[in-house]
N, C-alpha and C positions, 0 to 999 in steps of 0.2 A: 504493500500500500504506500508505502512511504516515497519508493519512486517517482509515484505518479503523482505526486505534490504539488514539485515544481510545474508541473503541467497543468494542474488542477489551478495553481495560481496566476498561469497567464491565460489563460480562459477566465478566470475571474475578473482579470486586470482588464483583459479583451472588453468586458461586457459593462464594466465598471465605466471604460472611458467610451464606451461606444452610445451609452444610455445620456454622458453627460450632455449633451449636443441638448436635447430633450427637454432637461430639466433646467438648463440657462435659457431657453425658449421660452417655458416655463414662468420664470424666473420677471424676464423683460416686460411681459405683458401688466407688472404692475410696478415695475423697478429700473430705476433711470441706470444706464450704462454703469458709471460710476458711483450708484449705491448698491448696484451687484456686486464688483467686483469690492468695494468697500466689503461690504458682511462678508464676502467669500472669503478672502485672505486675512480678514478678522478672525473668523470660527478657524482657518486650517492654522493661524500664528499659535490661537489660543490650545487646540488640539496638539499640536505635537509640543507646545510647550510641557504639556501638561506629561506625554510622554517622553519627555527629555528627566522631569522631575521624578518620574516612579521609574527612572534606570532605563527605560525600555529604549531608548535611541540616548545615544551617545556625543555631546557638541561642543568644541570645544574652539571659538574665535578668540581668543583674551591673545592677546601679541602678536596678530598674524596681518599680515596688509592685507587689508579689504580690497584694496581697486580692482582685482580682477574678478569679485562677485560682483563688484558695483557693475562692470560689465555685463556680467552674466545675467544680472537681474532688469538690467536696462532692456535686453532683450526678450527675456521670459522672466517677469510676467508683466511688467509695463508696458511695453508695445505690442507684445505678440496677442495679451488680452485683451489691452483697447480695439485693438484690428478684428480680432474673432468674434466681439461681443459687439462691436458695430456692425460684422459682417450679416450674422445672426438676426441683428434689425430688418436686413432685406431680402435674404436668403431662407431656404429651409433645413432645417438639423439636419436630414440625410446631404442635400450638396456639401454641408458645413464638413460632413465626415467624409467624403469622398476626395474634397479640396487636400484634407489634411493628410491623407494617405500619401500624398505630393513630397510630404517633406523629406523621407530620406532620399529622395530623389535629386531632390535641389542640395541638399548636404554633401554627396556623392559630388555635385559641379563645384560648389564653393571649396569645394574639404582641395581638389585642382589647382585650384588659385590661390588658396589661402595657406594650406597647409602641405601643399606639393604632394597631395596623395592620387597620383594619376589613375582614370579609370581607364580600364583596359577595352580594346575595339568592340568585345560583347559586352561587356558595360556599359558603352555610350549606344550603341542599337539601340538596347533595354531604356538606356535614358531617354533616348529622342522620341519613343516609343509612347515613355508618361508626359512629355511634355505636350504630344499628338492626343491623348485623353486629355489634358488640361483644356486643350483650344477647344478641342471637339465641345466638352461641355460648355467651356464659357462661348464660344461660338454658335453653336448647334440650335439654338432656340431660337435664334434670328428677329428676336423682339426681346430683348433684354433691357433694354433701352424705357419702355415702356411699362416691366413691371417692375422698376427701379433693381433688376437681380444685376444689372452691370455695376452697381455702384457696390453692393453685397458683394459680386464675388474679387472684385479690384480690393476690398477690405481684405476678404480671407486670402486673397494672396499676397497681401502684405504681414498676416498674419504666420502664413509658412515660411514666409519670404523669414522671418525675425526668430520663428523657429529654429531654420535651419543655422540662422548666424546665433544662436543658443549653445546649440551643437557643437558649433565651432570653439568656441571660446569658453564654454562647458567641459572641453577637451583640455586644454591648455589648464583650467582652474584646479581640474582633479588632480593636478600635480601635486599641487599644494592643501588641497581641501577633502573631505571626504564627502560623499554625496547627501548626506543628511544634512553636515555644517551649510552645504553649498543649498540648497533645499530649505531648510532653516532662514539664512541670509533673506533668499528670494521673497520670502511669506513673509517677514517682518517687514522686507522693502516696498513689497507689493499692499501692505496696510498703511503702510506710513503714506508712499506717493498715494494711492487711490483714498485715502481719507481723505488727503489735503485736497485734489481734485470735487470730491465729493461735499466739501465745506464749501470752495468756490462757488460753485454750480451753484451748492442751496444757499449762499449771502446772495449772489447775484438774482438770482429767480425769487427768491425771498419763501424760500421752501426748501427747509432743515428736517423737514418732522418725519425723519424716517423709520420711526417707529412705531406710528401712524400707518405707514404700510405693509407693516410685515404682518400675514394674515398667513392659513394654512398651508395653501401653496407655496410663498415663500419660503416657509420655513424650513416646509421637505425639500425643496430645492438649494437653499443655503443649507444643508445640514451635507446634502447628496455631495455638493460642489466643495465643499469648505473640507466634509471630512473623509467621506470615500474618496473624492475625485483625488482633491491634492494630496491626501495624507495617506488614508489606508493602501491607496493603486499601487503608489508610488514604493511603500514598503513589499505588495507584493511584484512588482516593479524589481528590484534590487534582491529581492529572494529567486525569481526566476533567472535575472540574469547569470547569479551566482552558482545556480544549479546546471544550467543547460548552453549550450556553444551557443553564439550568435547566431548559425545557420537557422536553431530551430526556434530561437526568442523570438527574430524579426518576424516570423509567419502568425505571432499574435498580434500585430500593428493592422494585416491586413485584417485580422478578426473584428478589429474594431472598428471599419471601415461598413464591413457589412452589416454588422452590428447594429449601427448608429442608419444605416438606410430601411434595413429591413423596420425598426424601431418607429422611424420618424414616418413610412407607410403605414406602418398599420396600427401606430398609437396615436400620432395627431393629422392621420390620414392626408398627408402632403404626397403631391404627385411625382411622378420618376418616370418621366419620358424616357422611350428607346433612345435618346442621343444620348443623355446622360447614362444609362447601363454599358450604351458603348465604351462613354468616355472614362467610367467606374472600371471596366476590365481591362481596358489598357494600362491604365495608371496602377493597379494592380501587379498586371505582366509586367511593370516596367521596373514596379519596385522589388518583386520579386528576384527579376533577373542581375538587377543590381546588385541585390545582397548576395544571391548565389555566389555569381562569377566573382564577385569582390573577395567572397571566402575561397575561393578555388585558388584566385591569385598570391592570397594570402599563405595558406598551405602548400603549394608549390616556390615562395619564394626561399 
């Protein structure tokens, strides 16, 4: 039984982040951008503090130079949220999930340029492949224009876009950090910046009383987003990696691709035209073959 754990928890991780799409949908329809992400990185600060105190995660920044988490965090969760959660305004949770399938994609091209880690000729096939699902989707509807989804999905792909440079310089950080400290960092930065935005908003609007809207819905949504999404995923997150090669972790990313589509059809009944199925299985194939051939070149060098 015990084998089958680590398995058992990136199915759980898959379905954890594939529901979240959902529940920030959820979420908006009574809660302004930035009093979402305000509660959310509130309850996940306050959550894993609270697991840092009874031993269960371990964190330790006293002497260490911050400026490479300040990057870190600049990227995920201050811009890659504002982008996701605006994108979210005009988009539906299943494109939301299908967009972000993109990201090892674009991490593969930046990781080129940034970090001189070249992909190899079947790797860029595969890459030009998910970029050919990108367009197909964001092209494919031919009126996008109209039901404001072009301004939605130019969001979520600023949102991968910040992702992917997460990744990047998430790489670089681990040198010095361990994934929790670095995870820690981001959730106290991501309360501090999205309060202070959230204060703005409500002096200037003259509407603070966000306690005023937090009703049922909210709540399971900020409990879903604050403490599964950020906090529990995330631990089973770092257990699966620890258990299983990269070959067979990456194949739960696309789990939650499907996830969050099959999800966003048939719980808040949002449509899934053939272009976009298309543009979902390429992006799929493309992220797939990336990682393959990335670990084939890896183990042959």
């Amino acid at each position: 039984m015990k084998k089958y754990l680590p398995y058992l928890a990136g199915v759980t991780m898959s379905l954890i982040f594939g529901f979240s799409f959902i529940f920030s949908k959820a979420a908006l329809e009574t809660l302004s951008t930035f009093e979402l992400l305000f509660l959310r990185f509130t309850t996940a600060t306050i959550t894993m503090s609270l697991l840092i105190l009874f031993g269960i995660v371990k964190v330790n920044l006293r002497g260490k130079n911050l400026k490479p988490l300040i990057l870190v965090a600049l990227w995920q969760p201050i811009i890659y949220f504002i982008m996701e959660t605006k994108g979210l305004q005009y988009t539906t949770s299943s494109e939301a999930g299908v967009m972000m399938a993109f990201i090892p994609v674009l991490v593969a091209i930046l990781a080129a340029f940034l970090l001189d880690e070249k992909p190899s000729n079947l790797q860029w096939i595969f890459i030009v492949i998910s970029v050919v699902g990108v367009l197909t989707i964001v092209l494919g509807g031919g009126n996008l224009e109209a039901k404001g989804q072009l301004r939605g999905i130019i969001f979520l792909l600023s949102a991968v876009f910040s992702a992917a440079m997460f990744n990047i310089y998430s790489r670089r950080a681990s040198q010095n950090f361990t994934p929790y400290e670095t995870t820690y960092f981001m959730m106290i930065l991501g309360m501090i910046v999205f309060g202070t935005l959230y204060f703005i908003q409500g002096i200037m609007s003259n509407d603070i009383s966000i306690l005023s809207k937090i009703n049922t819905q909210v709540s399971i949504s900020i409990f879903y987003l604050g403490v599964l999404s950020s906090v529990f995923a995330f631990l089973l997150v770092n257990y699966s990696l620890s258990k299983l090669p990269a070959s067979q972790s990456s194949v739960f990313a696309n789990l939650t691709t499907v996830v969050s589509v099959i999800a966003g059809i048939t719980i808040r009944g949002e449509s899934f035209e053939s272009y976009k199925l298309i543009g979902a299985v390429m992006i799929i194939i493309g992220v797939w073959g990336t990682n393959y051939f990335g670990i084939l070149n890896k183990n042959r060098a």
